[in-house]
N, C-alpha and C positions, 0 to 999 in steps of 0.2 A: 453718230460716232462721238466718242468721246475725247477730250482734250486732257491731255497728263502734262503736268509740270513737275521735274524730278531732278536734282541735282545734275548726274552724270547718268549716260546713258552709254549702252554697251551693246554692240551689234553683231551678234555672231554667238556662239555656245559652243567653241570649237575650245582646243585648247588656247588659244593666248586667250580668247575674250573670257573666256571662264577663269583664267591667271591673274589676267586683270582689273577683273571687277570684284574676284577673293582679294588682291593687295586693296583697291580704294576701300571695299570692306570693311577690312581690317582697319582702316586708318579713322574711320567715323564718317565714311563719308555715306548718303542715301544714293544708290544705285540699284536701275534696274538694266536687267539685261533682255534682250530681245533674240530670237533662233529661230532661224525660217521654218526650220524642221524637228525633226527633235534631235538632242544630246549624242551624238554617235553615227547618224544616219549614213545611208549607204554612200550617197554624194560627198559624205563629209571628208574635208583632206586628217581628222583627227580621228578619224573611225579603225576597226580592229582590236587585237587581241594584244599584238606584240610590237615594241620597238625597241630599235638599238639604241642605249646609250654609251657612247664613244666619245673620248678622249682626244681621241686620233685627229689633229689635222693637222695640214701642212702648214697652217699660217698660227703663231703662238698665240695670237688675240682670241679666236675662238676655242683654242685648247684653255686659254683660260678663263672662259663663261663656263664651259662646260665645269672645270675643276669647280668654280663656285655654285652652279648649278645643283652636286650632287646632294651640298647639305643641305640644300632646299626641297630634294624629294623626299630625301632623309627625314625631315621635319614635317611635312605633309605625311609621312608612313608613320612617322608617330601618334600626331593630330588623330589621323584615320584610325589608325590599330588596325592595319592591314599593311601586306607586302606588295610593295611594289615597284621595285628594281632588287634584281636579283644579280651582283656580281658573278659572271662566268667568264672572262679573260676576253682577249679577241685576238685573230689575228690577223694579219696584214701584209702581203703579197705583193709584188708584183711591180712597177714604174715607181721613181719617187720613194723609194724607202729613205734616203738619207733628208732629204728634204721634210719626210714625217717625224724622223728622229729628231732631228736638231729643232722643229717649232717645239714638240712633246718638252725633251730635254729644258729651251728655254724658258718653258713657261712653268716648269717644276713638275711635270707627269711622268711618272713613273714610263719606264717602255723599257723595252730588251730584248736584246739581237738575238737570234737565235739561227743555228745552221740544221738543212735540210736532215740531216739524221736526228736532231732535239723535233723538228716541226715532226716527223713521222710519229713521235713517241706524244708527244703533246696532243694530235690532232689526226690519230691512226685512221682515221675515214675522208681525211683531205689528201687528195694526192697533189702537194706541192710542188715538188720537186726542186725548189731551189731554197734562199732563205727566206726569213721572213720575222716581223716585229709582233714581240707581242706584248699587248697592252694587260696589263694585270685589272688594271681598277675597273673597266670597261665591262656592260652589262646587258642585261633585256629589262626595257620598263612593259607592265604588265596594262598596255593605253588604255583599255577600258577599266579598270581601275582605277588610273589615274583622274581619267575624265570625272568619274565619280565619287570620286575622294575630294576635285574639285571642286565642283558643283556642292554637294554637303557642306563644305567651309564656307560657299557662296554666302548660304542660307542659311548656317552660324552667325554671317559676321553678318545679315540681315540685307542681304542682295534678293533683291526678287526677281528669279528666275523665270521669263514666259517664255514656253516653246509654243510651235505653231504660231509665229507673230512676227510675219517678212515685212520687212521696211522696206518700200517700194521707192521712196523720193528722201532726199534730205538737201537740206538748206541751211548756209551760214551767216545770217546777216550782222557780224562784227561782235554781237552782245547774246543773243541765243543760237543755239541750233535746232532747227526746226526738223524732225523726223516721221515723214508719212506711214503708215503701214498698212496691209491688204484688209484687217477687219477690227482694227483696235484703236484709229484714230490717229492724231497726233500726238507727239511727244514732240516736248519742248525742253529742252536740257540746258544747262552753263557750259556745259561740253559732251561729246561723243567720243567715245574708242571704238575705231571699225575694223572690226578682225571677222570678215565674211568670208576669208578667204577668197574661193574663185570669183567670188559677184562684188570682192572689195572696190575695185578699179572702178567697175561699171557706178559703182552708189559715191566715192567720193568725188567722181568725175561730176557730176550731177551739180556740186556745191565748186564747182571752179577747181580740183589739185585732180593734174591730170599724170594717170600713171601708165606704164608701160609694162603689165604682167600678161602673163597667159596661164592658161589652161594644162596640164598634160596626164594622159591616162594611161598610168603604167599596167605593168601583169605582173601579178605576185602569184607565185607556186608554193604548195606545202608536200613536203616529199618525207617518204617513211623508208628507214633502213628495209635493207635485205634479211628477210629472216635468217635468223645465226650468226646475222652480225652485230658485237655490241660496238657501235661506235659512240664515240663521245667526241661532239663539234661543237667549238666553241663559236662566236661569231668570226667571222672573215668574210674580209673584204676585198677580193681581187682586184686590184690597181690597173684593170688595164682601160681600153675607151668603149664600151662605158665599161663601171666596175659593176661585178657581179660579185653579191654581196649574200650572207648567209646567219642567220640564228636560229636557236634551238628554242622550239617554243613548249618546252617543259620540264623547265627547271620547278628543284622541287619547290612548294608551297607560294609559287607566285602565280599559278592558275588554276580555278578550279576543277575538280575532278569531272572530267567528263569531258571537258574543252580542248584536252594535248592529252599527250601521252612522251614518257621519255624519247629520244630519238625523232620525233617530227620536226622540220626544218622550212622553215619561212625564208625562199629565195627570191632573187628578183633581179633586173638590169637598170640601176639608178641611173635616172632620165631618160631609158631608152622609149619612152611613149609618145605618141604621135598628142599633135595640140589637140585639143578635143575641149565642148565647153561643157560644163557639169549638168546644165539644163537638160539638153537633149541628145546627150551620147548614149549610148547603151551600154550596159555594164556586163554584158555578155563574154566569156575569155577568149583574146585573139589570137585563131591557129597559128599566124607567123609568129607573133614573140613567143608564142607557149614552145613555138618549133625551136625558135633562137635559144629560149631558155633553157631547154631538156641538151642540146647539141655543148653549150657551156657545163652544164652540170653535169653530162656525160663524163666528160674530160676531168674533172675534181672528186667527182663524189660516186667512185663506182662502188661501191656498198650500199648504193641506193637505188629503190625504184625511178627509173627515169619518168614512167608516168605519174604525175601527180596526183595525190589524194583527192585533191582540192584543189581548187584558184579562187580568185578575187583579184578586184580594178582597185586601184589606187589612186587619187586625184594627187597630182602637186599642181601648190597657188607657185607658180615659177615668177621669177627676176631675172632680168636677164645676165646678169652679172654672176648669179648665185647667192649674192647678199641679200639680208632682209632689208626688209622697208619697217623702221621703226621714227616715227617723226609726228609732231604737231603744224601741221597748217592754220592759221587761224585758231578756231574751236576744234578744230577736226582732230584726233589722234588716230594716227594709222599702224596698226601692225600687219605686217600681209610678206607674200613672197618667202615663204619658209621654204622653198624648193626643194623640198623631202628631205632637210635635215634640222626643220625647227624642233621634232619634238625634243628630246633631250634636256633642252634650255627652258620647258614650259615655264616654270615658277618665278623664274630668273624674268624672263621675256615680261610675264606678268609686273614684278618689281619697276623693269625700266618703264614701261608703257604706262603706270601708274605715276609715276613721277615726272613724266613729259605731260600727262592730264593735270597735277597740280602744281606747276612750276618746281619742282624737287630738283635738285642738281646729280641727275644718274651716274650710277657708280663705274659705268663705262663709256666714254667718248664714242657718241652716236653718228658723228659726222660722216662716216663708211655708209649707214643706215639712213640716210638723207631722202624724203622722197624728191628733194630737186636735185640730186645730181641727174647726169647725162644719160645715164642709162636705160635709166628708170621711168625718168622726168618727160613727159607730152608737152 
């Protein structure tokens, strides 16, 4: 087996560890990244076609990562010369609208009230029924483009990407980080960034920072209009517990032909999935949430097939809080606990996580993102 010594080492090929090993990249620095599996795989919590990008939250701190987030895919779609977040509105239902308003408003994002007779004309295939906010800037990122738009920059800024190459053990002893893997040796780094998502916990426990995430395996549906009807859905997010949440996965020129078609609809019940560990669950679709899901989209979306075209499992790396885990222990840097609403923030996440690896002074107060507080913290 062979022995590697490498500036910084990168553990994961999801989106933050691909975010963040394009920022050290870019900076000069020698990094190699490691990916149990490959780029996208079916385990991965960064895998798929489609993801919301949203504006919306109720707390203004993350309404404004997200506002700075957007020039940063913006600038990756450049780089790329490809598309990949496509503005289509979104709207927003249900508990908590004013509470949505006023973090939006604080934090300078655009949002606007609207009553049930504007939502029908806005959103004629949603049956709302009451009011509802809607985000103008808020969009679909096109994930497996971005993942790949990522990755390419990787290998621009001179990151060596190894898929197939799990790091089984890792160690901090004060001045290296020592990093096992199943058939490629040791790696020996000045520092690690561990973004494994679900097998984070497990690998940085290993080296002493003990965290407290889990596992969860949702059920996503793709659902196609009723013939003769042209609806037009933008994303929405039903506020109730949990929220059931919806986008159109065929806006034009952000998916290849073949993959959507106008009208199809990526739904889901955020966090409604039992723990589950990504190793040995099966990714088979489960009749009760597929049941739960169809019984909710009954009630909103009768202009649609209640039976799904298609399904898919969704891993979330969960916090118990909801907030990420962004922090340095030692050598260790950990991104992890995206709780199915990191993508959005990729390039941005990448940014902070890079600057917590070189002592940089990050442009958002991480102290929320702590892996010692109480929540989190073993």
């Amino acid at each position: 087996m062979e022995a590697i010594e490498v500036e910084l080492a990168v553990v994961g090929g999801g989106l933050l560890g691909l975010a963040a090993a394009r920022e050290l990249g870019r900076r000069g620095h020698e990094v190699l990244l490691m990916e149990r599996d490959e780029i996208g795989n079916e385990r991965a919590g960064s895998k798929g076609t489609a993801r919301v990008f949203r504006l919306g939250y109720d707390d203004p701190f993350y309404v404004h990562m997200a506002v700075c987030s957007k020039p940063m895919w913006r600038e990756l779609e450049a780089e790329s010369d490809r598309a990949l977040l496509e503005t289509t509105g979104q709207l927003s239902f249900g508990q908590n609208l004013e509470q949505l308003r006023d973090a939006m408003t604080s934090a300078g994002a655009p949002v606007i009230g609207i009553d049930p007779a504007e939502v029908a004309i806005r959103a004629p295939g949603l049956n709302v029924g009451g009011p509802a906010l809607f985000e103008p800037e808020s969009g679909v990122l096109a994930a497996d483009r971005c993942l790949a738009a990522l990755r390419v920059s990787c290998e621009s800024a001179g990151v060596e990407v190894r898929e197939h190459t799990q790091v089984t053990s890792m160690a901090d002893d004060g001045r290296r980080v020592s990093l096992d893997t199943e058939h490629s040796g040791t790696v020996s780094a000045s520092a690690a960034v561990v973004c494994a998502g679900h097998w984070t916990a497990g690998l940085v426990g290993q080296a002493g920072v003990g965290l407290r995430l889990s596992s969860r395996l949702e059920q996503v549906a793709y659902m196609t209009a009723v013939t003769g009807h042209d609806l037009q859905v933008p994303i929405f997010i039903e506020r109730t517990d949990p929220w059931l949440y919806g986008l159109p996965c065929g806006p034009r020129g952000l998916f290849e032909p073949g993959l959507s078609e106008p009208g199809v609809l990526k739904v889901a019940l955020h966090g409604a999935g039992p723990v589950a560990h990504p190793d040995d669950s099966p990714l088979d679709a489960d009749p009760k949430q597929l049941s739960r899901l169809a019984e909710q989209c009954a009630r909103l979306l009768s202009g649609y097939h209640q039976r799904p075209t298609s399904t898919e499992r969704c891993f979330y790396d969960s916090s118990p809080d909801g907030d990420f885990v962004l922090d340095r222990v030692g050598r260790i840097v950990i991104g992890a606990g995206t709780t199915g609403h990191g993508f959005k923030f990729g390039p941005l996440l990448g940014e902070l996580l890079a600057d917590l690896t070189v002592g940089a002074s990050p442009r958002f107060d991480l102290e929320r993102f702590s892996a010692r507080r109480p929540s989190v913290c073993l």
